[in-house]
C-alpha positions in Angstrom: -7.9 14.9 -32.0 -5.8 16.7 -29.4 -8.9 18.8 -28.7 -11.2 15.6 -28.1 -8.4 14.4 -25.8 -8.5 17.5 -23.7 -12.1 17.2 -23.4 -12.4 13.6 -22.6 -9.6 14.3 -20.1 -11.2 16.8 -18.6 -14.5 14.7 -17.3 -12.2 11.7 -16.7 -9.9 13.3 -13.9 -12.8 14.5 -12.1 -14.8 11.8 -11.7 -11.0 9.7 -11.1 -10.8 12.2 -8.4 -14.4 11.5 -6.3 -14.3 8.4 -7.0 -11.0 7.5 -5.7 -11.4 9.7 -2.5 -13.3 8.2 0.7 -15.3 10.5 2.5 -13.7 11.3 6.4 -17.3 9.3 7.5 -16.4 6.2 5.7 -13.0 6.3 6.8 -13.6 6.7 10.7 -16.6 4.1 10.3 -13.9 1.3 8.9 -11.6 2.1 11.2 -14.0 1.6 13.6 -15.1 -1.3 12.9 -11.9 -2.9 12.3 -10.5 -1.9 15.3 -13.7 -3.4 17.6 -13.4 -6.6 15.5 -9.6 -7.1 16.2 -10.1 -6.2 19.7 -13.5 -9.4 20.5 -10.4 -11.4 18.5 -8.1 -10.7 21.2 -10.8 -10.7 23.7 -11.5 -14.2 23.2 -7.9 -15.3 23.7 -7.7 -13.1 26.9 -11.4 -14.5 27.8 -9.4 -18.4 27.5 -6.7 -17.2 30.2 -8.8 -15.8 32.1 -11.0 -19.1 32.4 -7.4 -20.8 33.1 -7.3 -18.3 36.0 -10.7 -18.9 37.3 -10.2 -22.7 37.1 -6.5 -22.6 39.2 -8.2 -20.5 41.6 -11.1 -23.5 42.0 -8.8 -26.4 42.0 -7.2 -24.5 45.1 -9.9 -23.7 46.9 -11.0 -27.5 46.9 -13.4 -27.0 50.4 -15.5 -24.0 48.5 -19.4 -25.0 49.4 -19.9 -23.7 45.7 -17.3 -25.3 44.0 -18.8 -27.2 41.5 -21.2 -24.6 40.3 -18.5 -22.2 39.8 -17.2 -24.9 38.1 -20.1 -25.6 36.1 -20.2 -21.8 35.5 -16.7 -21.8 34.1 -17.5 -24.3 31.8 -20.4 -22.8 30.7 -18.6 -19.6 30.6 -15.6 -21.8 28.6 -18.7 -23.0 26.1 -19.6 -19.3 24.8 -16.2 -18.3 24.7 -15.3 -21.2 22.4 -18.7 -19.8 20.1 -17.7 -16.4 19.9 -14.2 -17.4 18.2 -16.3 -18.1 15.5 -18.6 -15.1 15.0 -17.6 -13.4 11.8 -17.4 -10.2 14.0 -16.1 -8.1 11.1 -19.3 -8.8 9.3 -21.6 -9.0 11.9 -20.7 -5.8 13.8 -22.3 -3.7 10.8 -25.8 -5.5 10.8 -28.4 -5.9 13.4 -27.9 -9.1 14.7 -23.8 -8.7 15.6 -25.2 -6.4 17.4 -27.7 -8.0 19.8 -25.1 -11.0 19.7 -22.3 -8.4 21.5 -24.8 -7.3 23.7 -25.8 -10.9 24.9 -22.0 -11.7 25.6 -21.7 -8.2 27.4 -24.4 -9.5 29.5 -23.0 -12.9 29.9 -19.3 -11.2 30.6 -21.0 -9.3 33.6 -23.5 -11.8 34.7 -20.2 -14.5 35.1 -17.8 -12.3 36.8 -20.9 -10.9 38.9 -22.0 -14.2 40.0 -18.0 -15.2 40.6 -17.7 -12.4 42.7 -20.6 -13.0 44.8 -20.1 -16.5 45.4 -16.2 -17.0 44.9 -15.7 -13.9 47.3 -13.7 -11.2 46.7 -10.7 -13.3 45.0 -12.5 -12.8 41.7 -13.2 -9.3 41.4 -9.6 -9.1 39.5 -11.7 -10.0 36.4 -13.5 -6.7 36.9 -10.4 -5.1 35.7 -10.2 -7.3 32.5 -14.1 -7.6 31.8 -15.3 -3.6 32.3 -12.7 -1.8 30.3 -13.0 -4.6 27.7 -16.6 -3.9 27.2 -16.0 -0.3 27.3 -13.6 -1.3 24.2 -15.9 -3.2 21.8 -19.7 -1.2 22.8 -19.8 1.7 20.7 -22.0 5.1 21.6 -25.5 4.4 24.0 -24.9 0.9 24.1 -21.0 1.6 25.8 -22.5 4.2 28.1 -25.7 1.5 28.6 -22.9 -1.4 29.8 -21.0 1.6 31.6 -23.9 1.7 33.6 -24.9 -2.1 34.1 -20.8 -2.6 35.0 -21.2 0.4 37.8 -24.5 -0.9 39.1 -23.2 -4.7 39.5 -19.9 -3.0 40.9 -22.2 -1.2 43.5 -24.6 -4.6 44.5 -20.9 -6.5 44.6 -19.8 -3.6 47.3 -23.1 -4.3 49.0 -22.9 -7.8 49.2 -19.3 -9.1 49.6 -18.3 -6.5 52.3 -14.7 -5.2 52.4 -13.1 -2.2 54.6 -14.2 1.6 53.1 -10.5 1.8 52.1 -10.2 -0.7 49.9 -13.4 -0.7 48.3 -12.7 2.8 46.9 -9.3 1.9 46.0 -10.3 -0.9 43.6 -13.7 1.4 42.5 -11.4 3.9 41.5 -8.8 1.2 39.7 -11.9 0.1 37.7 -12.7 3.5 36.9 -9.0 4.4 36.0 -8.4 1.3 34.1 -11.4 2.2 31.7 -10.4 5.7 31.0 -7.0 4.4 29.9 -8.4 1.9 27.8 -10.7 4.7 26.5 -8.2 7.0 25.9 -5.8 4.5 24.3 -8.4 2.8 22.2 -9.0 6.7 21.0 -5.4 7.3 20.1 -5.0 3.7 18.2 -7.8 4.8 16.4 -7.3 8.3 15.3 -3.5 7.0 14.3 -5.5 4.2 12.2 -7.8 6.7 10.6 -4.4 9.0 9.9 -2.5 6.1 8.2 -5.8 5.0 6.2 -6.5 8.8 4.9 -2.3 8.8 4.2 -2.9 5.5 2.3 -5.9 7.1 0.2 -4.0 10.0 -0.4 -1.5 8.1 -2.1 -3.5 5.5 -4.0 -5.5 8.7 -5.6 -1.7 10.2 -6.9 -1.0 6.8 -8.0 -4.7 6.6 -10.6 -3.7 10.6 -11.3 -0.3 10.0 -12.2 -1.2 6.6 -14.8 -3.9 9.2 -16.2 -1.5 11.6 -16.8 0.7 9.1 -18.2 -1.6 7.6 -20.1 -2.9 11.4 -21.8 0.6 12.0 -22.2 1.6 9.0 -24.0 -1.5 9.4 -26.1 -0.5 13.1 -27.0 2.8 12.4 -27.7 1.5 9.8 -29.9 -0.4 12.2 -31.8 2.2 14.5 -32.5 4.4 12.1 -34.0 1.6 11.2 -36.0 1.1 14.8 -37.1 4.6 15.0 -38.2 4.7 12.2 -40.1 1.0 13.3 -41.9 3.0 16.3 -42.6 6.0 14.6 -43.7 7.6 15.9 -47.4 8.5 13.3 -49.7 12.1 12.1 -50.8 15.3 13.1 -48.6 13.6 16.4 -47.1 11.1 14.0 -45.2 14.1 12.8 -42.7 14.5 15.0 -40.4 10.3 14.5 -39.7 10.7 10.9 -39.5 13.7 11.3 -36.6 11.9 13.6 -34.5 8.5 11.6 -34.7 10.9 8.5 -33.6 12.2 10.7 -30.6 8.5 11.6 -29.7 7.8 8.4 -29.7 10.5 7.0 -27.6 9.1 9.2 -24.9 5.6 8.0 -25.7 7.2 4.7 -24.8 8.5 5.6 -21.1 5.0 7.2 -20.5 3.4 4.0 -21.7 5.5 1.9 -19.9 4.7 4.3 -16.8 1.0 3.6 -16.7 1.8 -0.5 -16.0 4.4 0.0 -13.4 4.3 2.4 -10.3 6.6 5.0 -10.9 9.5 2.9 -12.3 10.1 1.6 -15.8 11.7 -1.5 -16.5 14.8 -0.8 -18.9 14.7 -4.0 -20.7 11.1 -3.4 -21.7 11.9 0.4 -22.6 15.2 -0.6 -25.1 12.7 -3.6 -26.7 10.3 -1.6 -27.4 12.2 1.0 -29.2 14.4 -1.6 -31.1 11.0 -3.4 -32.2 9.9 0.5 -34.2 13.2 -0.1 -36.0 13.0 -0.2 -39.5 15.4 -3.6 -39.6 15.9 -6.0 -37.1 17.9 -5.3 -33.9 19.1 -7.7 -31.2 18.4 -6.4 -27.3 20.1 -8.1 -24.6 19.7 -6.3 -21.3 20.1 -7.2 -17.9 17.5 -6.4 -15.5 17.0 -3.0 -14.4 14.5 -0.6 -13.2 14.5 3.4 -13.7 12.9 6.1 -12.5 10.9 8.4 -15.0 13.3 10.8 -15.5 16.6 8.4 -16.2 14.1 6.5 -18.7 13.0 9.2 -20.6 16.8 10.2 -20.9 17.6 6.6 -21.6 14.8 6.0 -24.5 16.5 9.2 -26.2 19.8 7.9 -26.3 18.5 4.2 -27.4 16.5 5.4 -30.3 19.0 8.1 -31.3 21.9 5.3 -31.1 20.3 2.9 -33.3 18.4 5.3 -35.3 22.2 6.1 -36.1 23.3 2.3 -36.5 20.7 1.4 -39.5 21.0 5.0 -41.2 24.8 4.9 -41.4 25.9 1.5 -40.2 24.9 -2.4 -41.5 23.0 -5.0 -40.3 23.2 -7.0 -37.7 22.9 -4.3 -35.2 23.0 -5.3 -31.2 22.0 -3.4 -28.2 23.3 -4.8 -24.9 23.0 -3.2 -21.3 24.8 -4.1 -18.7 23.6 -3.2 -15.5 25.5 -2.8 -11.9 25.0 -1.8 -8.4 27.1 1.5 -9.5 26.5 1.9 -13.3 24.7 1.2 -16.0 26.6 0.7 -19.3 24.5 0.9 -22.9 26.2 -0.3 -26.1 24.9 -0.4 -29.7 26.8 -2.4 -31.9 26.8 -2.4 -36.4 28.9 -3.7 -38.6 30.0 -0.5 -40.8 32.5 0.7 -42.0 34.0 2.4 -39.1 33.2 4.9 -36.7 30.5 7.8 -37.8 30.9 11.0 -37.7 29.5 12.3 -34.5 29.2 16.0 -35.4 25.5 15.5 -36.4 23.0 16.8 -34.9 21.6 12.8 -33.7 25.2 12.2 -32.0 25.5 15.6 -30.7 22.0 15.3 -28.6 22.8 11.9 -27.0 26.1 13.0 -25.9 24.6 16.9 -24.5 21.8 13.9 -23.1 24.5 11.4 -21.7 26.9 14.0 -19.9 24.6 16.8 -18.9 21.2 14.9 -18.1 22.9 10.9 -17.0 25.8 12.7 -15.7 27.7 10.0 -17.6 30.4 9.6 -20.6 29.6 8.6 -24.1 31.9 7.6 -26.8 31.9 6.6 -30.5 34.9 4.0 -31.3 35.8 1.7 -34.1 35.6 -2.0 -33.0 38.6 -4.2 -33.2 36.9 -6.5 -35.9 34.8 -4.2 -37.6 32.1 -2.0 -37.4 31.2 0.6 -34.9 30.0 0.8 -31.4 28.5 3.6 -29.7 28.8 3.4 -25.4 26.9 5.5 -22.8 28.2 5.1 -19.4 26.3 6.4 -16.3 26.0 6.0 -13.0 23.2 3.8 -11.5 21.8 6.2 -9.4 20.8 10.2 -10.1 23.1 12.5 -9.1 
């Protein structure tokens, strides 16, 4: 059986492996793409202020010959903003017709602040520093260097026809120019850092399926050992000490199962329930909650199943288990009603207190209780020292 599990184990992982890792393509592609859909979001919120802008500037200029087609413009302009809010750009970006549909408002974008320009006069070419670097942002390979070029040409013809000194037509040619390449450049950094945290995020999502695996082989062998022993068990009085270890196997078996439904932490209520429901006679469980790390709750499921292993062999029913749980320490009592304390020189007692002290770093004691019975307490601190 153990063999079969190996084997099984063996083509699982693998194929856990490739199919939980995304290739460095499909990474930068999503990345990509989420990062040019985010940005015609925000575009569309800048494109409303800057239509605020454009309308301020033509309620001041109230004797402009072309006022009201600019203003018609602007509300034309207003109109296709309000439509592209509701593109389902994330979608649309990957297929054919998202495409043609950026390249139409990229058009529209330049033909508006173009025709602003050339009637409005030179008050308007501001926009050009909002409406190139954007479309530098949100175009992607040929088509970004294609709208890089249509930007410079209608740059160029605006030069040519709104004339302006030498001086400060450079000046804002090479603002335009500087005002992409930071855009550029930033839009690059955003999304290598993006494609860093998303391969990070991978990384971490493939040791979380390889770790429940493991868990989940581990439990499973662990299973099958205790199930071994107990094959092998002799009959009569000999066949105890098989029947204690095969418990203690399987109170790790628990923490492992427990492991593969939680992410790295086990809940301690769940653990002690579980191992007081494989008792041979009932036993009562009140815990408070708490969480453990693997370690503590593999240490913790020894001492449990060792204490009340204890309680029914050489105590009386009713046995309790309570664990009180604090910000500094974690306190486990098993309660019988015997005749008084055990002896704690056998070997059971002697491994949860070598477990308590040297792996919980804690105190354990065996006492009489005031009205009868015994109870055994393990102190330890909340947190792993």
């Amino acid at each position: 059986m153990l063999g079969l599990q190996h084997a099984e184990s063996a083509r699982v992982l693998p194929a856990v492996r490739e199919a939980a890792r995304p290739t460095a393509a499909d990474n930068q592609a999503h990345t990509e793409l989420e990062f040019r859909s985010q940005a015609l979001q925000f575009g569309s919120w800048l494109g409303w202020l800057s239509i605020v802008a454009v309308l301020g500037g033509l309620a001041l200029d109230a004797g402009s010959r072309h006022r009201w087609f600019l203003l018609a413009l602007t509300l034309t302009a207003t109109l296709g903003n309000a439509a592209a809010m509701f593109v389902p750009w994330r979608k649309w970006l990957e297929i054919r017709r998202g495409r043609l549909l950026l390249d139409l408002w990229s058009g529209g974008l330049i033909g508006f602040v173009a025709v602003l320009v050339f009637i409005g006069g030179q008050n308007f070419a501001l926009l050009l520093f909002l409406a190139i670097p954007f479309i530098a942002l949100v175009q992607v390979r040929w088509r970004r260097a294609l709208w890089l070029a249509v930007s410079a040409g209608t740059c160029a013809l605006a030069t040519a026809l709104v004339p302006l000194p030498v001086g400060a037509t450079a000046m804002r040619l090479a603002l335009v120019a500087a005002a992409v390449a930071a855009v550029l450049v930033l839009a690059r950094t955003i999304r290598h850092e993006a494609a860093s945290h998303r391969r990070a995020v991978a990384r971490a999502e493939l040791e979380r399926t390889l770790t429940t695996e493991a868990n989940h082989r581990i439990k499973n062998n662990l299973q099958t050992a205790a199930d071994l022993l107990l094959l092998g068990r002799p009959q009569g009085g000999d066949g105890r000490a098989f029947d204690d270890t095969a418990a203690r196997i399987q109170s790790i078996a628990t923490v492992h199962r427990l492991l593969t439904e939680t992410d790295d932490l086990v809940d301690a209520s769940a653990l002690l329930n579980s191992i007081a429901n494989g008792a041979p006679v009932p036993v009562a469980v009140e815990a408070q909650p708490a969480v453990l790390d693997a370690s503590s709750a593999q240490k913790l499921g020894i001492v449990a199943n060792e204490l009340i292993t204890n309680a029914f062999q050489h105590g009386s029913p009713p046995i309790a288990v309570r664990l009180d749980s604090g910000a500094l320490q974690h306190r486990l009592c098993v309660d019988d009603c015997g005749m008084g304390a055990n002896d704690s020189t056998g070997l059971g007692l002697q491994l949860v207190q070598r477990v308590v002290e040297q792996g919980l770093h804690g105190r354990f004691a065996l006492t009489t209780r005031p009205g009868g019975g015994t109870r055994a307490e393990a102190i330890f601190p909340a947190e792993p020292t």
